[in-house]
PDB file as gemmi writes it, atoms N, CA and C in Angstrom:
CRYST1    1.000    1.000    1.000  90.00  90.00  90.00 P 1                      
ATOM      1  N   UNK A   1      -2.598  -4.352  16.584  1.00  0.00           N  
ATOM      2  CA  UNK A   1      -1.493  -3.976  15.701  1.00  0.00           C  
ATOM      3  C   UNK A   1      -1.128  -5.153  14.794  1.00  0.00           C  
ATOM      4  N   UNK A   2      -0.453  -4.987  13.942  1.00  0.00           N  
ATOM      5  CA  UNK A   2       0.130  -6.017  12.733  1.00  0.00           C  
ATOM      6  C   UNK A   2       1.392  -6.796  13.619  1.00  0.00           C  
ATOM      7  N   UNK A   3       1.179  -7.670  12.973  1.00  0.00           N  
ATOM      8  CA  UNK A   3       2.534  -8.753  13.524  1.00  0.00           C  
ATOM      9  C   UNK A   3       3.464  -8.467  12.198  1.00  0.00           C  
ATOM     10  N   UNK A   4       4.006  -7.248  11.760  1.00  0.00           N  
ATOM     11  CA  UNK A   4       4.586  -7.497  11.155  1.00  0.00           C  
ATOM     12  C   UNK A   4       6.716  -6.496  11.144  1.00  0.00           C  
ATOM     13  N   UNK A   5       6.286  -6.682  12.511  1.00  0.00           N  
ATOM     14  CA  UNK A   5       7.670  -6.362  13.429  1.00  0.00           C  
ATOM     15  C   UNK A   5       9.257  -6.949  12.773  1.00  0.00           C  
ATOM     16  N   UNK A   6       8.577  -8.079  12.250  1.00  0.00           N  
ATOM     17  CA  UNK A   6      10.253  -8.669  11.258  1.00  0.00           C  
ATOM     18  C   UNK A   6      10.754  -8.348  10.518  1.00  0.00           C  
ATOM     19  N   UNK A   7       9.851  -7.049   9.569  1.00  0.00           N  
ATOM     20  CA  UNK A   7      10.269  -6.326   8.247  1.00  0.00           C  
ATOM     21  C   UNK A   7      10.289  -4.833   8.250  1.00  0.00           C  
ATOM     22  N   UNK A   8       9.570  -4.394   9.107  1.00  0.00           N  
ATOM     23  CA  UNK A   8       9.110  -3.104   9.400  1.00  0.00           C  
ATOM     24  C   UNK A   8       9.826  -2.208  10.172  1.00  0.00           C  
ATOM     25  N   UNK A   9       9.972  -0.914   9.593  1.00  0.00           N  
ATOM     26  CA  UNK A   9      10.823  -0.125  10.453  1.00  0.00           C  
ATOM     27  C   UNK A   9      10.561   0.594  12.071  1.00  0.00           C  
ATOM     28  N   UNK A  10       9.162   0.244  11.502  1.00  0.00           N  
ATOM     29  CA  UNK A  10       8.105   1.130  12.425  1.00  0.00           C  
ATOM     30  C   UNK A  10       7.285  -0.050  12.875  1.00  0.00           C  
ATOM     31  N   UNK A  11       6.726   0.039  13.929  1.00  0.00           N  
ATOM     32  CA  UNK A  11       5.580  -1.163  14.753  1.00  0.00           C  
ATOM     33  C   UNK A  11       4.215   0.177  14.188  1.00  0.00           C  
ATOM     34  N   UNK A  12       3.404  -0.459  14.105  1.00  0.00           N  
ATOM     35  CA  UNK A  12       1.811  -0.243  13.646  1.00  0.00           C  
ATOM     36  C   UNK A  12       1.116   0.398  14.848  1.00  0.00           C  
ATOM     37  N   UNK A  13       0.531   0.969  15.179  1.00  0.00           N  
ATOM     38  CA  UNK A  13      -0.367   1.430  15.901  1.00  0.00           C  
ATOM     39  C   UNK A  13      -1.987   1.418  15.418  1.00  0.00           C  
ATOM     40  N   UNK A  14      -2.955   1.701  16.254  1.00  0.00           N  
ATOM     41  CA  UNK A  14      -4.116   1.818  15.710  1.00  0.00           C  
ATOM     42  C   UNK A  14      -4.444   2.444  14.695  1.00  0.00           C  
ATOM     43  N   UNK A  15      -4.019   4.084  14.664  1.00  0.00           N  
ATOM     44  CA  UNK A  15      -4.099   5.175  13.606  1.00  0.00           C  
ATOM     45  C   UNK A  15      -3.614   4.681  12.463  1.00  0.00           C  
ATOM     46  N   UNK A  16      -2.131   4.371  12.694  1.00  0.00           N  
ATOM     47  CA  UNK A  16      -1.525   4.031  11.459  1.00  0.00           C  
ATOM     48  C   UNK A  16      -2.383   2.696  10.746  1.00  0.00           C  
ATOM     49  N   UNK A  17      -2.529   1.674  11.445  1.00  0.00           N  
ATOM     50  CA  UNK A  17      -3.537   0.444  10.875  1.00  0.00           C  
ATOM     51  C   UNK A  17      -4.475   0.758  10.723  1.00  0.00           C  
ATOM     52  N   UNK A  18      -5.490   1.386  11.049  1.00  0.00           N  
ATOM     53  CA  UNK A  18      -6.732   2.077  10.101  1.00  0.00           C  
ATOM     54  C   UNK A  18      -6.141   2.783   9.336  1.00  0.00           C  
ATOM     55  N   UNK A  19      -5.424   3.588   8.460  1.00  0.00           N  
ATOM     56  CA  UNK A  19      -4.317   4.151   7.283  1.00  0.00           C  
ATOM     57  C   UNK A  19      -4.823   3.596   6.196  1.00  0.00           C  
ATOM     58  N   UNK A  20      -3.735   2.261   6.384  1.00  0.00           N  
ATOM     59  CA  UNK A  20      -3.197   1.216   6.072  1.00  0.00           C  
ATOM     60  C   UNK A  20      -4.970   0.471   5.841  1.00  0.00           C  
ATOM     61  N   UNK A  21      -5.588   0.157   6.482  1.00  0.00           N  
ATOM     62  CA  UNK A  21      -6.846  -0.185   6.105  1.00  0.00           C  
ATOM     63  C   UNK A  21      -7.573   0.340   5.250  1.00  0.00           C  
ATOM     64  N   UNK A  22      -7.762   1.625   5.530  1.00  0.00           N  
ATOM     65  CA  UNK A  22      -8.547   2.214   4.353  1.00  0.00           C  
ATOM     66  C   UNK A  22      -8.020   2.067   2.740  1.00  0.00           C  
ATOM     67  N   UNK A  23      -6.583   2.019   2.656  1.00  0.00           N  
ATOM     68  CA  UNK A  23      -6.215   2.386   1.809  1.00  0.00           C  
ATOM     69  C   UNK A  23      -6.520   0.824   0.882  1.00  0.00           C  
ATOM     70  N   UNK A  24      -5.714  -0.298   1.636  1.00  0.00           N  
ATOM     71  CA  UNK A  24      -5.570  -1.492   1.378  1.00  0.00           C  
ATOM     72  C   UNK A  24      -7.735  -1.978   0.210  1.00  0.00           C  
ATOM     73  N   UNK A  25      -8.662  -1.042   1.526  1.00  0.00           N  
ATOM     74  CA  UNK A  25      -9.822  -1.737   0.737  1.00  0.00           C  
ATOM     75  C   UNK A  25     -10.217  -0.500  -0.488  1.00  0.00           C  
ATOM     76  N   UNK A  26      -9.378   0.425  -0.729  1.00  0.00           N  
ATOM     77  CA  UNK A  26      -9.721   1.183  -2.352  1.00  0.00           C  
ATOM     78  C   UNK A  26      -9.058   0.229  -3.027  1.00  0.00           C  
ATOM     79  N   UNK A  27      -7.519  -0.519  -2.465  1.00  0.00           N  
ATOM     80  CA  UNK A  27      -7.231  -1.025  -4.115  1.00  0.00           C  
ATOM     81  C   UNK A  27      -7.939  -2.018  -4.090  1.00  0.00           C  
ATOM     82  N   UNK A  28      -8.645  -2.920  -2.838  1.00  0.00           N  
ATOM     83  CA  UNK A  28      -8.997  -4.251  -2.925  1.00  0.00           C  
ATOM     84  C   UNK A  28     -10.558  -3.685  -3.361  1.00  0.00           C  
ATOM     85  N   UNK A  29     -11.123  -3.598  -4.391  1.00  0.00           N  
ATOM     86  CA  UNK A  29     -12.458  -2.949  -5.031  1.00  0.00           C  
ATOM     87  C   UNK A  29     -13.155  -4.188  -4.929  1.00  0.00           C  
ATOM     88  N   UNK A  30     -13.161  -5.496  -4.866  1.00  0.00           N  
ATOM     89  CA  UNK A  30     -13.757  -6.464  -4.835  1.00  0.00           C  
ATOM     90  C   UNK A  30     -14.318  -6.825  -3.678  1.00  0.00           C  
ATOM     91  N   UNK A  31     -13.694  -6.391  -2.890  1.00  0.00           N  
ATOM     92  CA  UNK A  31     -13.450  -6.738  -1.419  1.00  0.00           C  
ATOM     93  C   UNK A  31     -13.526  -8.370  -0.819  1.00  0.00           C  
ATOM     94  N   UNK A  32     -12.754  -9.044  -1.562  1.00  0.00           N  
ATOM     95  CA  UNK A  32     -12.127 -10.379  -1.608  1.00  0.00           C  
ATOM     96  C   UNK A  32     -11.181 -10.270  -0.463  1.00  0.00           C  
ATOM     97  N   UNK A  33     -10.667  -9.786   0.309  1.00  0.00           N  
ATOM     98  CA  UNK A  33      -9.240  -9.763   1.468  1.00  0.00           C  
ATOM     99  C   UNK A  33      -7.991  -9.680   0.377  1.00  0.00           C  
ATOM    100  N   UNK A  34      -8.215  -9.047  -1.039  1.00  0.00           N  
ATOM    101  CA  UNK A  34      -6.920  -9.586  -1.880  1.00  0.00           C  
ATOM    102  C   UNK A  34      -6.955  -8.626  -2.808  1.00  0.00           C  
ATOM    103  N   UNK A  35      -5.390  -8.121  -3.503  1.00  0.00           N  
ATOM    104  CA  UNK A  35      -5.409  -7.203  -4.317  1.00  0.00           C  
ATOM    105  C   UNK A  35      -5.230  -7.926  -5.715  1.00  0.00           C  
ATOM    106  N   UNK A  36      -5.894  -8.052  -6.508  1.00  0.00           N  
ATOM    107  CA  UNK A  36      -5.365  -8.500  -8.065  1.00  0.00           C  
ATOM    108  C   UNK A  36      -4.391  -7.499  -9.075  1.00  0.00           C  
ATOM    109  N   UNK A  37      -3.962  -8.305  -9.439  1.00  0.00           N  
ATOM    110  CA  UNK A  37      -2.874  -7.129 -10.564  1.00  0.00           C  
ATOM    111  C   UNK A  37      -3.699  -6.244 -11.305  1.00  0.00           C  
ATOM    112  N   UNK A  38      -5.002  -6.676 -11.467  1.00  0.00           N  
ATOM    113  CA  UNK A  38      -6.226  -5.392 -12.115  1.00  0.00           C  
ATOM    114  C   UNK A  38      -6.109  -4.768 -11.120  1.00  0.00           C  
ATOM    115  N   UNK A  39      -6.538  -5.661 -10.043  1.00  0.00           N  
ATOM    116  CA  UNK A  39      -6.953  -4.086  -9.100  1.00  0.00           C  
ATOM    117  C   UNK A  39      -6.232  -3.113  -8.646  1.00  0.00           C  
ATOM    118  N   UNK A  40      -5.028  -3.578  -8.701  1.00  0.00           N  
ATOM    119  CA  UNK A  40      -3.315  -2.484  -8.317  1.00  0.00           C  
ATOM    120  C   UNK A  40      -3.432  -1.691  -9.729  1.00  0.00           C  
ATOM    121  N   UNK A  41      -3.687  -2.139 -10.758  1.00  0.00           N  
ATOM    122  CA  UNK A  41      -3.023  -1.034 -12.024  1.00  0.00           C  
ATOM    123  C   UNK A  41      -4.304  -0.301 -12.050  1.00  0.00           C  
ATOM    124  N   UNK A  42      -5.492  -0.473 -11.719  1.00  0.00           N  
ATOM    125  CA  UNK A  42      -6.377   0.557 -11.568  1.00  0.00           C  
ATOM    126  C   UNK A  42      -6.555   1.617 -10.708  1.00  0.00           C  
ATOM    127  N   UNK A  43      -6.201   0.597  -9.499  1.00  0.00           N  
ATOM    128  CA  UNK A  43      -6.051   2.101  -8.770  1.00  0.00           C  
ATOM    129  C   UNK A  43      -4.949   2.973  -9.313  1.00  0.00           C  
ATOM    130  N   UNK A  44      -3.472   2.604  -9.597  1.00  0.00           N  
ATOM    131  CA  UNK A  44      -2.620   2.911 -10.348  1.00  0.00           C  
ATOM    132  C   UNK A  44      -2.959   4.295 -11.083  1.00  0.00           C  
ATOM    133  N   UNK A  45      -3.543   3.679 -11.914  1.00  0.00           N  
ATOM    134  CA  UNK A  45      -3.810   4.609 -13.045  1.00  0.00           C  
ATOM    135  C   UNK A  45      -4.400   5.808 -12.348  1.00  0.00           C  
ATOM    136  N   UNK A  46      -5.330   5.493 -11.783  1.00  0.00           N  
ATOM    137  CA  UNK A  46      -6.119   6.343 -11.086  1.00  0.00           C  
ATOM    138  C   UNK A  46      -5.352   7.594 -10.262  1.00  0.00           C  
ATOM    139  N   UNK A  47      -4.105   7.145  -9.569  1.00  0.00           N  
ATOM    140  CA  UNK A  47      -3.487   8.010  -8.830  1.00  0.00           C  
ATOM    141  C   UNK A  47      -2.234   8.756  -9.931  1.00  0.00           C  
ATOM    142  N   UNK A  48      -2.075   8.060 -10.536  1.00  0.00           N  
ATOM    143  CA  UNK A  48      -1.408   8.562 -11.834  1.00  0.00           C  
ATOM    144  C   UNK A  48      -2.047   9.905 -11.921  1.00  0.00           C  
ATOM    145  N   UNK A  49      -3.091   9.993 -12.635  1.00  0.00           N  
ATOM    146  CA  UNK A  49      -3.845  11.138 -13.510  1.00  0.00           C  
ATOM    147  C   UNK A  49      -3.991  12.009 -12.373  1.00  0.00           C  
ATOM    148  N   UNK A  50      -4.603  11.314 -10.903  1.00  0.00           N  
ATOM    149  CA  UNK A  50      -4.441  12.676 -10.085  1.00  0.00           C  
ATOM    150  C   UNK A  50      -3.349  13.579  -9.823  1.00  0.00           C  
ATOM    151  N   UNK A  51      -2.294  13.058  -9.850  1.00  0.00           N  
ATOM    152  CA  UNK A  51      -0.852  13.319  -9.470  1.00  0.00           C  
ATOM    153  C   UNK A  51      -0.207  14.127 -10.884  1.00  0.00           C  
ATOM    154  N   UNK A  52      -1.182  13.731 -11.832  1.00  0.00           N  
ATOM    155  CA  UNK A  52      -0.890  14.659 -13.428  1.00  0.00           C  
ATOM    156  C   UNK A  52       0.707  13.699 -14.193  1.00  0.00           C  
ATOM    157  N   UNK A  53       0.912  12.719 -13.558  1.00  0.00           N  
ATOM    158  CA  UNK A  53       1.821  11.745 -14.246  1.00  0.00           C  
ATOM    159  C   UNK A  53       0.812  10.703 -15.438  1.00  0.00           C  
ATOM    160  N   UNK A  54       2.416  10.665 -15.779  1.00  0.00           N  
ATOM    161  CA  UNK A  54       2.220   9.468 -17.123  1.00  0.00           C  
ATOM    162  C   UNK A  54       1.763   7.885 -16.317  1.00  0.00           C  
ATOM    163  N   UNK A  55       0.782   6.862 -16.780  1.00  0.00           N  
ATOM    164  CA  UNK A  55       1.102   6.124 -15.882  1.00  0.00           C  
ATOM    165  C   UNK A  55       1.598   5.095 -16.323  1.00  0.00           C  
ATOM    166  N   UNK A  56       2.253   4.369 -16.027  1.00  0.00           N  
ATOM    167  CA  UNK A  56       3.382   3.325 -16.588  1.00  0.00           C  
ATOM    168  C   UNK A  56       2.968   1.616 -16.016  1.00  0.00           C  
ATOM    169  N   UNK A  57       2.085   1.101 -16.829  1.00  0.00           N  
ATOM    170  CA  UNK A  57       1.793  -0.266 -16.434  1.00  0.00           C  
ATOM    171  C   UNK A  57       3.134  -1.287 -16.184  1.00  0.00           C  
ATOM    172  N   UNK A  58       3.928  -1.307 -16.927  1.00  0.00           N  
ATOM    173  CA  UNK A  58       4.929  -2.212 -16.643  1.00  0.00           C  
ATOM    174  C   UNK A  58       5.557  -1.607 -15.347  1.00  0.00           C  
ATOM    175  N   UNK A  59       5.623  -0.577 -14.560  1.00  0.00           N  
ATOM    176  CA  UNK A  59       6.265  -0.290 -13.385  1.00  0.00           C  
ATOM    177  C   UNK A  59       4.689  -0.996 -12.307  1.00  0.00           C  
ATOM    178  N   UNK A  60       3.645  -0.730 -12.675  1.00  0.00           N  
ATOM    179  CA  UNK A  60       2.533  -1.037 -11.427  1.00  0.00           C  
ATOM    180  C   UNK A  60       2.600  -2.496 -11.613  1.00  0.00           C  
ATOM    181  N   UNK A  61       2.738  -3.762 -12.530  1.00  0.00           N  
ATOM    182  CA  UNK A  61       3.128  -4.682 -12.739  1.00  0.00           C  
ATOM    183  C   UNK A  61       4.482  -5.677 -11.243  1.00  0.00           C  
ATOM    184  N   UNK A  62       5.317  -4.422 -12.195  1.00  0.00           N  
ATOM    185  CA  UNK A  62       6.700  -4.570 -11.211  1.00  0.00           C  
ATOM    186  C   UNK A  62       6.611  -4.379  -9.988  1.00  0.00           C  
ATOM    187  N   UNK A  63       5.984  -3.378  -9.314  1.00  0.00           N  
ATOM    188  CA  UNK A  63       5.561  -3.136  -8.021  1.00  0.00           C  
ATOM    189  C   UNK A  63       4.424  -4.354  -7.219  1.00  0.00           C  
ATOM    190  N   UNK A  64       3.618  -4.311  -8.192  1.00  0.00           N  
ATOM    191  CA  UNK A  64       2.622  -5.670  -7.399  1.00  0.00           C  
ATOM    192  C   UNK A  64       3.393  -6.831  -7.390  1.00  0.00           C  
ATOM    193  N   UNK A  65       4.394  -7.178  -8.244  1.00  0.00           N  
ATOM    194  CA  UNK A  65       4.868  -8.928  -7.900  1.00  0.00           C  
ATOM    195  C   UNK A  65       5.840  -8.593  -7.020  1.00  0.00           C  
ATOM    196  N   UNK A  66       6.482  -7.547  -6.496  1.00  0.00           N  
ATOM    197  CA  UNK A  66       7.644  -7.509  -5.357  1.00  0.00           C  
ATOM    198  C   UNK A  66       6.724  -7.703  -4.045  1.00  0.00           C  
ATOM    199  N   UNK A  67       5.297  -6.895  -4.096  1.00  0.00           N  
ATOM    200  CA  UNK A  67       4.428  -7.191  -3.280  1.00  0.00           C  
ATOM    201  C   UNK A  67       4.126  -7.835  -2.866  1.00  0.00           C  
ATOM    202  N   UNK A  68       3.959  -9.619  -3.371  1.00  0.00           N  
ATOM    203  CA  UNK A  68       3.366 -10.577  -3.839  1.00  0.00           C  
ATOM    204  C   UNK A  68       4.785 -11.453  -3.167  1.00  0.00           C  
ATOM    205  N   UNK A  69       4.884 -11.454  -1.716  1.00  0.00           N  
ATOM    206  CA  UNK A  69       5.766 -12.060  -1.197  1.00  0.00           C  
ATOM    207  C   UNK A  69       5.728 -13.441  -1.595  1.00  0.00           C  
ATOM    208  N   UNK A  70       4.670 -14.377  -1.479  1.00  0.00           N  
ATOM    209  CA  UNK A  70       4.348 -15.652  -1.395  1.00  0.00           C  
ATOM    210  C   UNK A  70       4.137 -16.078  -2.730  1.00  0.00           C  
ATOM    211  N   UNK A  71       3.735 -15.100  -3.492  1.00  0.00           N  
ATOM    212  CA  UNK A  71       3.954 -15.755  -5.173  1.00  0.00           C  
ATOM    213  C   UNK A  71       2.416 -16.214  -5.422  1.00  0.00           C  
ATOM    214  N   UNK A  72       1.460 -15.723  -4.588  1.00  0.00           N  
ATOM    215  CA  UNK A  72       0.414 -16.373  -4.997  1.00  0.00           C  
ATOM    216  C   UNK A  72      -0.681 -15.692  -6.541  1.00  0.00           C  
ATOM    217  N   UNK A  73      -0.149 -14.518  -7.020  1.00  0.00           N  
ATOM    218  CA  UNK A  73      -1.115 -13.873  -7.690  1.00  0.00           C  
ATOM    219  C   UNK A  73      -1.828 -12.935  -7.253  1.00  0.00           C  
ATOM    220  N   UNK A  74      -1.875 -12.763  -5.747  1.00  0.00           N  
ATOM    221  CA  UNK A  74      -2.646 -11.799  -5.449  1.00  0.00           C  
ATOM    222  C   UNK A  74      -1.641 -11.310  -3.729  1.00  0.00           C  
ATOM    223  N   UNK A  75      -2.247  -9.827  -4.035  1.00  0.00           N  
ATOM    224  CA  UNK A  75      -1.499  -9.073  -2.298  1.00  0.00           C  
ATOM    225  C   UNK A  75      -2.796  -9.384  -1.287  1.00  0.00           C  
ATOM    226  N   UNK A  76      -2.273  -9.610   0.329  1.00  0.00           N  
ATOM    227  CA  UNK A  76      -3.133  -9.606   0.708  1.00  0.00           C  
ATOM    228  C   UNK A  76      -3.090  -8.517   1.840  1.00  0.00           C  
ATOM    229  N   UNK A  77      -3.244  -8.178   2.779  1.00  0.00           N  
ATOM    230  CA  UNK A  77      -3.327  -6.677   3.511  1.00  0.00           C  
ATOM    231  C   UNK A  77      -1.734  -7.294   4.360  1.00  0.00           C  
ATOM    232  N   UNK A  78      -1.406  -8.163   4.597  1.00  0.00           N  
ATOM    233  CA  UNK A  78       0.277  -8.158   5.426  1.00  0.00           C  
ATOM    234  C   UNK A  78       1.081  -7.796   3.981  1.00  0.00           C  
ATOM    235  N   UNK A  79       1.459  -8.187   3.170  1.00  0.00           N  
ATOM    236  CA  UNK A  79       1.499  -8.138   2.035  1.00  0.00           C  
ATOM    237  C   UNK A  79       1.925  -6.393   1.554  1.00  0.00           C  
ATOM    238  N   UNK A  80       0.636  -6.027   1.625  1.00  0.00           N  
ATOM    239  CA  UNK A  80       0.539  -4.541   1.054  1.00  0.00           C  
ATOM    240  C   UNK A  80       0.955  -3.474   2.401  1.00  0.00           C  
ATOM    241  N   UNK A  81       1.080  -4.023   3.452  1.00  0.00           N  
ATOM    242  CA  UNK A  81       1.245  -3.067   4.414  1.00  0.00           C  
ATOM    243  C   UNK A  81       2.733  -3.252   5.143  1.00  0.00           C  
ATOM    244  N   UNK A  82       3.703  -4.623   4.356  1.00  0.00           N  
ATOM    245  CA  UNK A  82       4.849  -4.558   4.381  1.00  0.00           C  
ATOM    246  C   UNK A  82       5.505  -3.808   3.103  1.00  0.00           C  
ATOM    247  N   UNK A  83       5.062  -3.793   2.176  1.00  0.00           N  
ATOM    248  CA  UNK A  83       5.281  -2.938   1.192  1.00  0.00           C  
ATOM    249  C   UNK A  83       4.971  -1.659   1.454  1.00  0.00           C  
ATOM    250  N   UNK A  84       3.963  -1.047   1.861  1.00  0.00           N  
ATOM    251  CA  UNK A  84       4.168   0.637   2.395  1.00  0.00           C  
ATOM    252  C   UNK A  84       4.683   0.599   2.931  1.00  0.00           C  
ATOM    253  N   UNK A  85       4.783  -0.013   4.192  1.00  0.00           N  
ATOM    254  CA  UNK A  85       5.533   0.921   5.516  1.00  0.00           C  
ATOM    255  C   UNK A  85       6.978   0.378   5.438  1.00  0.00           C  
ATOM    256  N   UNK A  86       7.537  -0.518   4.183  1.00  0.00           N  
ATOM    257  CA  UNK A  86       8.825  -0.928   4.123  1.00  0.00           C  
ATOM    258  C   UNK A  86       9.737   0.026   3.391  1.00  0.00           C  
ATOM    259  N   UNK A  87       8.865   1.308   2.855  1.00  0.00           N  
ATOM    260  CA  UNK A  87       9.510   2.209   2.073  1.00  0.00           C  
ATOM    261  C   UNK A  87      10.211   3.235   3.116  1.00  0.00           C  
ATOM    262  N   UNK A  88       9.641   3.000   4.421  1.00  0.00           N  
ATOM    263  CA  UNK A  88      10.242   4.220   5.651  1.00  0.00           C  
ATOM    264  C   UNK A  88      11.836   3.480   6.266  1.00  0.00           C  
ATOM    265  N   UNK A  89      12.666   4.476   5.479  1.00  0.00           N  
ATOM    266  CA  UNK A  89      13.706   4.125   6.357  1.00  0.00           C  
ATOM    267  C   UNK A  89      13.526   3.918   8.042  1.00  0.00           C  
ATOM    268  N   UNK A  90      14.759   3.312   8.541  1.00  0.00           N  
ATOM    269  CA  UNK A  90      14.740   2.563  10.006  1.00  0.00           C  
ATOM    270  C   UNK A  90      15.100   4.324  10.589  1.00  0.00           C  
ATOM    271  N   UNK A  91      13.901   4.257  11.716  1.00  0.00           N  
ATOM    272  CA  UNK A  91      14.316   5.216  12.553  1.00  0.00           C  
ATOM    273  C   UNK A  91      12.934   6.318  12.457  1.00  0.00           C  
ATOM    274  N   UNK A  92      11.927   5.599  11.217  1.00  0.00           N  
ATOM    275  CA  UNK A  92      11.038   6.969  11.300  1.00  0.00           C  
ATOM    276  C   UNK A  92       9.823   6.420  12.297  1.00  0.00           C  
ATOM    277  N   UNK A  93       9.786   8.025  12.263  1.00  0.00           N  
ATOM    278  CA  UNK A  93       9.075   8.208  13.501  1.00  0.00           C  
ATOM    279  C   UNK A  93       7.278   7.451  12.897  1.00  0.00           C  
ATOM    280  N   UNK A  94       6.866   7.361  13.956  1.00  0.00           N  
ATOM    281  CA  UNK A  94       5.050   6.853  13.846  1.00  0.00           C  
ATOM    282  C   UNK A  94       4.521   8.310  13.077  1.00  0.00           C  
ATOM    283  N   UNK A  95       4.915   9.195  13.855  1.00  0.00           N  
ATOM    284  CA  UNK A  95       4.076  10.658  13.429  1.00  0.00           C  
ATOM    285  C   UNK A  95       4.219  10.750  12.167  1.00  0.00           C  
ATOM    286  N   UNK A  96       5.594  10.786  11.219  1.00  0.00           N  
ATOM    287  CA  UNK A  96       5.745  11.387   9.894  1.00  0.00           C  
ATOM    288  C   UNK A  96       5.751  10.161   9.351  1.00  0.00           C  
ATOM    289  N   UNK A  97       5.438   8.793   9.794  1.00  0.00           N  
ATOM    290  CA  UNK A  97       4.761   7.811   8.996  1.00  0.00           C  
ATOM    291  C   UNK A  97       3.254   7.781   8.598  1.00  0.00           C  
ATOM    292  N   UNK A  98       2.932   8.549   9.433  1.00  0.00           N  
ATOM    293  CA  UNK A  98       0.926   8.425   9.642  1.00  0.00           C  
ATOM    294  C   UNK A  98       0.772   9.563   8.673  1.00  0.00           C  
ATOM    295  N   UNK A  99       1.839  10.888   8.616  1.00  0.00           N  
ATOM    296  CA  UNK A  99       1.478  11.976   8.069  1.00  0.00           C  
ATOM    297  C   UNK A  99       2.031  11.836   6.490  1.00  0.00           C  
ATOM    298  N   UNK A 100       2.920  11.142   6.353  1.00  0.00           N  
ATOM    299  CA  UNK A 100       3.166  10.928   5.204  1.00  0.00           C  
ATOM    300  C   UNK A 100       1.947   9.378   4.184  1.00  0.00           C  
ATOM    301  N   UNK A 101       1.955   8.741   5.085  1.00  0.00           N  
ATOM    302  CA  UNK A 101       0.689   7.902   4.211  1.00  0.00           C  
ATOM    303  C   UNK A 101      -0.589   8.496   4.223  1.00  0.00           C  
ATOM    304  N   UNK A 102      -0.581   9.294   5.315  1.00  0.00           N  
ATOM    305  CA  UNK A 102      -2.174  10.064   4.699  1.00  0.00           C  
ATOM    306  C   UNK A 102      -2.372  11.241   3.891  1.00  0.00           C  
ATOM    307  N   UNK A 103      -1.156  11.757   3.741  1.00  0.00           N  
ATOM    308  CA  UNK A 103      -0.750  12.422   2.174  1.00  0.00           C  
ATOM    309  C   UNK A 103      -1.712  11.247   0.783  1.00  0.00           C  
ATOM    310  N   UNK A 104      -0.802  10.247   1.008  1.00  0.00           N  
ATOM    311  CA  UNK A 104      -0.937   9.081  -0.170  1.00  0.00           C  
ATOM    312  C   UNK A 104      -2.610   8.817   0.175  1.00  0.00           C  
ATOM    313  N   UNK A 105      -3.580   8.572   1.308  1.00  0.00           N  
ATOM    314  CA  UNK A 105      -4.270   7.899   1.512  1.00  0.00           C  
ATOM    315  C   UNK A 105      -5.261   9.061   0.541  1.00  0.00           C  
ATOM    316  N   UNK A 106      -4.949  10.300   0.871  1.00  0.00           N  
ATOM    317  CA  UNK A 106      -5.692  11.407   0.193  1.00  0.00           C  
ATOM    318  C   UNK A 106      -6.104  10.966  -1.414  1.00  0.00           C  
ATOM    319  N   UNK A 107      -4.837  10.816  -1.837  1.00  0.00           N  
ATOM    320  CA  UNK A 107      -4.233  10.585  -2.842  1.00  0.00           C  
ATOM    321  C   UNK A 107      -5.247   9.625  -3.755  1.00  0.00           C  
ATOM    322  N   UNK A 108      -4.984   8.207  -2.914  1.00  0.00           N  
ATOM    323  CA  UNK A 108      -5.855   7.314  -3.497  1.00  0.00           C  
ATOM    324  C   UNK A 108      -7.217   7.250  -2.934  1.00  0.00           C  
ATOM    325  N   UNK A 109      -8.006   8.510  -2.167  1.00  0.00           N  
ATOM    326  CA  UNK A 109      -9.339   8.253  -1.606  1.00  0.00           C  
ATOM    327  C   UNK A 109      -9.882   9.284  -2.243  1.00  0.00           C  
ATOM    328  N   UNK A 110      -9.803  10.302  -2.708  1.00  0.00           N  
ATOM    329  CA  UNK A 110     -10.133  11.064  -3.218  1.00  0.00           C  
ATOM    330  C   UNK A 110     -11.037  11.540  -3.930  1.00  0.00           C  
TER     331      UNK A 110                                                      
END                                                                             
């Protein structure tokens, strides 16, 4: 599981961390251990058009540097997987966390 119990509403499980894995290596296309601001606004875009939205670079921008705890330029999988699972209010369950990111995982695997 993730050590990342200090921010998270939810503790990680296996299921959920393979999720969270798969998803983490579509945006990481390089497969460097790291997301670049290309590689977030591409996938971006990408889930944009599936979803039939406008896609808005200055918001995927805004979203990757909140990501970007440490300020280094790039997300790295603690990083991107405190940013998903930091969007679940305190109290949700593992189940409609796993079922709701693999909505999204669809989303961006597609």
């Amino acid at each position: 599981t993730l050590d990342l119990r200090d921010k998270m509403p939810i503790e990680t499980t296996a299921a959920l961390d393979g999720l969270l894995k798969g998803m983490f290596a579509k945006y990481d296309a390089d497969g460097n251990g790291t997301i670049s601001v290309d590689e977030n606004i591409a996938v971006d875009k990408i889930v944009a058009g599936r979803l039939g939205k406008p896609f808005n670079e200055e918001e995927s921008r805004a979203t990757f540097a909140a990501s970007d705890a440490n300020k280094d330029g790039k997300v790295d999988f603690k990083e991107f997987s405190t940013t998903l699972l930091g969007m679940f209010p305190d109290g949700t369950s593992e189940a409609d966390a796993i079922e709701l990111l693999s909505a999204m995982f669809t989303v961006v695997c597609s």
